[in-house]
N, C-alpha and C positions, 0 to 999 in steps of 0.2 A: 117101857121102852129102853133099847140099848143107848148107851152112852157111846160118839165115836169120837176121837180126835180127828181132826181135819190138819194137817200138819204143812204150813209153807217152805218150802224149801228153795233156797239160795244158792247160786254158784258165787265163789269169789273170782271168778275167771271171766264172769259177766258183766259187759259191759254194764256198766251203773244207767238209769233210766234217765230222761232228761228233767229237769224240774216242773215241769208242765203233765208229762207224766206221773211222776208223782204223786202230782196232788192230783190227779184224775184217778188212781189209785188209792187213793186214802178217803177219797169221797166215794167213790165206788163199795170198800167194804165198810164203811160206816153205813154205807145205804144197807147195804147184804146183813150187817150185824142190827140194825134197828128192826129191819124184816123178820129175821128169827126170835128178838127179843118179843115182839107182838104176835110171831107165830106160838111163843110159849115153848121154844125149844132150845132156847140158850142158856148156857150152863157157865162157860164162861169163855175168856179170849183174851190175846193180846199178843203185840207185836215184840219184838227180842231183840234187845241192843248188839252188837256186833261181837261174834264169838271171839274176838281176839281179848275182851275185858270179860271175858268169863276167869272161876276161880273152879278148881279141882279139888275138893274134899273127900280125902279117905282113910277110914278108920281102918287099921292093918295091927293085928296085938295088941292091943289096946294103944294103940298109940296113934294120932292124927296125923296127918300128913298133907298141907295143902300147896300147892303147885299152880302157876297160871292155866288157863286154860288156851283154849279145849279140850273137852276132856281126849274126842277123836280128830287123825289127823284127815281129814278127811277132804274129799272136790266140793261138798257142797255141806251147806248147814242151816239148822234150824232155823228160818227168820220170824215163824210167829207161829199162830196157830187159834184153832176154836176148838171147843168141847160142847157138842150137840149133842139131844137127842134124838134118835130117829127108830122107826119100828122094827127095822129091817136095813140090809146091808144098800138093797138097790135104791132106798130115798136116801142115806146117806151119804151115796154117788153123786145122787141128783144134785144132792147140796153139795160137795164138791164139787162139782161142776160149775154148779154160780159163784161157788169161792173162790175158783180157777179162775172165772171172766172176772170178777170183782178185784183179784189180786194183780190180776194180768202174771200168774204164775202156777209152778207145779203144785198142785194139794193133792197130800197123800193121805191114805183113809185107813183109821185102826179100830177095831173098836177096844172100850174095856172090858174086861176081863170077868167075867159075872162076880157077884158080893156070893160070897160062902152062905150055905143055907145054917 
């Protein structure tokens, strides 16, 4: 089975959810992620603290260079993510699609990259 990231994506321009939402949200994907864990196709997950306390590491000449982040200046950003397996692109979907209603948000779907023979 392929490996896909299921990726949540955040605008900072969005209004913030109310706190009742939230936690209808957070119980929502713990229900989605114990489902996958007992389907045998969780690989791993988690949610991402706010791209404004990210840090930028980069190795240039041999020489490090570390910078606050993010790394990109971007409208929207990373807020969490899964790594499933699935057989095929179209159950993938599937499962983004319960990750969508489970997050109450965008999920975008990649897969990895096959391992070298």
């Amino acid at each position: 089975m392929t490996q896909y990231m299921l990726a949540v994506h955040h605008s900072p321009d969005a209004q913030p959810p109310a706190p009742d939402q939230m936690q209808t949200a957070f119980e929502q994907v713990d229900k989605f992620n114990q489902e996958c864990m007992d389907a045998g196709i969780w690989v791993f997950g988690g949610g991402l603290e706010a791209p404004e306390i990210a840090t930028v590491v980069r190795s240039e000449g041999g020489e490090v260079i570390v910078t606050d982040g993010p790394f990109g200046e971007t409208k929207e950003h990373l807020g969490g993510f899964w790594v499933l397996e699935a057989p095929d692109l179209d159950a993938a979907l599937a499962l983004a699609a319960r990750a969508s209603a489970a997050c109450m948000g965008p999920v975008e779907v990649r897969p990895f990259q096959p391992e070298p023979e």
